[in-house]
C-alpha positions as a printed Julia matrix, in Angstrom:
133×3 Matrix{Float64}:
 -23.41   -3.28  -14.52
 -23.96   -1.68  -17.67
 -22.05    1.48  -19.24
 -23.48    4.72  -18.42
 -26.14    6.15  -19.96
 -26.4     9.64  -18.05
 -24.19   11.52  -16.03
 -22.46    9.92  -12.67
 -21.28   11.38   -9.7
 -18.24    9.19   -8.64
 -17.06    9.39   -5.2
 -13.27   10.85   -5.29
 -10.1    10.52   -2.93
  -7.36   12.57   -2.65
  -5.16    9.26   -3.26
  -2.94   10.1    -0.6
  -4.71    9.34    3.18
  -6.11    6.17    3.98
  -6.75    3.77    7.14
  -6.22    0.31    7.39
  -6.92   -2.73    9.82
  -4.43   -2.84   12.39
  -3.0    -6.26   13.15
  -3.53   -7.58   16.72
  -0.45   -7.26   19.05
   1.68   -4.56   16.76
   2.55   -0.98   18.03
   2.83    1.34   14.65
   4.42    4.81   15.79
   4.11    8.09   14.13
   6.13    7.94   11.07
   6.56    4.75   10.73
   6.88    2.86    7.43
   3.64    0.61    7.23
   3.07   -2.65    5.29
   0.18   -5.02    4.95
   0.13   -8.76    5.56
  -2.78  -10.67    5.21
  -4.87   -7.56    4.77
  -3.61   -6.2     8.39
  -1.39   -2.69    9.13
   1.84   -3.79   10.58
   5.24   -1.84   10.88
   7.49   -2.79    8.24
   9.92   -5.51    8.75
  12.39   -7.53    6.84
  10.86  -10.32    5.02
   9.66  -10.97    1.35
   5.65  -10.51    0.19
   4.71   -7.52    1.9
   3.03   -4.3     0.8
   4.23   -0.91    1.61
   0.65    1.21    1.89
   2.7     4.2     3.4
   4.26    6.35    6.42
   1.95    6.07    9.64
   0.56    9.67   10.37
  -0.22    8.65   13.84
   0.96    6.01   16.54
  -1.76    3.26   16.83
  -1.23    1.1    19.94
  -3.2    -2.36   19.27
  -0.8    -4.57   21.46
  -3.91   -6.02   23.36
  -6.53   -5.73   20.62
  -6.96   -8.06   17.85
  -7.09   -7.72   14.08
  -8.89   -4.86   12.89
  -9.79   -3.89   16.61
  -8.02   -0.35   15.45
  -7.09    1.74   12.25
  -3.84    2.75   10.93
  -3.64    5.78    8.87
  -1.28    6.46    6.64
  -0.32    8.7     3.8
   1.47    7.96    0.13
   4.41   10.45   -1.17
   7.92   11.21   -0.81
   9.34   10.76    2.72
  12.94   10.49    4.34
  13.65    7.09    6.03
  17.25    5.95    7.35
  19.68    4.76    4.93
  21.33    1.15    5.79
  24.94    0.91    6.0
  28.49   -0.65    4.04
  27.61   -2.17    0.58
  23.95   -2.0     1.01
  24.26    1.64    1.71
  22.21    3.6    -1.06
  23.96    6.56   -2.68
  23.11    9.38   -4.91
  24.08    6.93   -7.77
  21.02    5.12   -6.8
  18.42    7.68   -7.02
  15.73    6.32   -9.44
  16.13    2.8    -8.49
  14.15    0.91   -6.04
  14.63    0.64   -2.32
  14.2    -2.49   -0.14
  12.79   -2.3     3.44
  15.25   -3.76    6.45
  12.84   -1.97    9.63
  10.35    0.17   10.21
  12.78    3.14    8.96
  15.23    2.19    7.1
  15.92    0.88    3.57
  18.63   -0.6     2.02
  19.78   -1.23   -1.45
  20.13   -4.91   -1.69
  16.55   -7.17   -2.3
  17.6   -10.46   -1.23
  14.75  -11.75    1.4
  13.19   -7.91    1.35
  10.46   -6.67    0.06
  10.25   -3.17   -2.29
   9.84    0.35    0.03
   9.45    2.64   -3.01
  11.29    4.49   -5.07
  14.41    6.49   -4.26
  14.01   10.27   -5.04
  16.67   11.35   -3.46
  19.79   10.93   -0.94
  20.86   13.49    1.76
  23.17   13.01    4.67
  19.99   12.66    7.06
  18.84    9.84    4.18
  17.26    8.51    1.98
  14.21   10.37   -0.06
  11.51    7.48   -1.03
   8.32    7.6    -2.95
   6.05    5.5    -1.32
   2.54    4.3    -2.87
């Protein structure tokens, strides 16, 4: 294409909703911290190379479908997930460093074998505050 040479209307997003393929045989519930592997929703899971694309506003049940048969939406921004425990607990000291994804709600502090959750905001006693996207 070439550069503009009159006005454009370019589609916009809000940047924080979107919908992806669900893999085949995974069960995503509400609230739920959501990754992609090989282009497919899946709840997140321990395990290196996978990309956090958000917290699941809605269960999607796709158990007996295959890929793609259903879509996952999720949103980006700060959410609360479960904090892990002993040394890779994370702590208010940690706020502003990166968190590392051990289930489908919870992060941890330590990276070895995990991929990256987000960013930590924040740390309550109900958790940990990450910012996701």
């Amino acid at each position: 294409m070439a550069a503009l040479t009159k006005d454009r209307n370019t589609p916009e997003r809000s940047g924080e909703d979107f919908a992806y393929p669900a893999a085949g045989g995974v069960q995503i519930f509400a609230g739920a911290l959501v990754v992609l592997e090989e282009g497919f929703a899946r709840p997140a899971a321990e395990g290196e190379g996978l990309v956090v694309v958000g917290r699941a506003d809605a269960r999607v049940d796709n158990r007996l479908g295959a890929d793609g048969e259903l879509q996952a939406r999720v949103r980006l921004g700060v959410f609360r997930f479960a904090n892990s425990d002993g040394a890779d607990r994370i702590l208010p000291a940690d706020v502003g460093s990166d968190a590392w994804i051990l289930d489908d709600q919870t992060v941890g502090k330590d990276e070895a074998g995990r991929s990256k959750a987000g960013r930590v905001m924040d740390v309550d006693a109900q958790g940990v505050w990450v910012k996701v996207g």
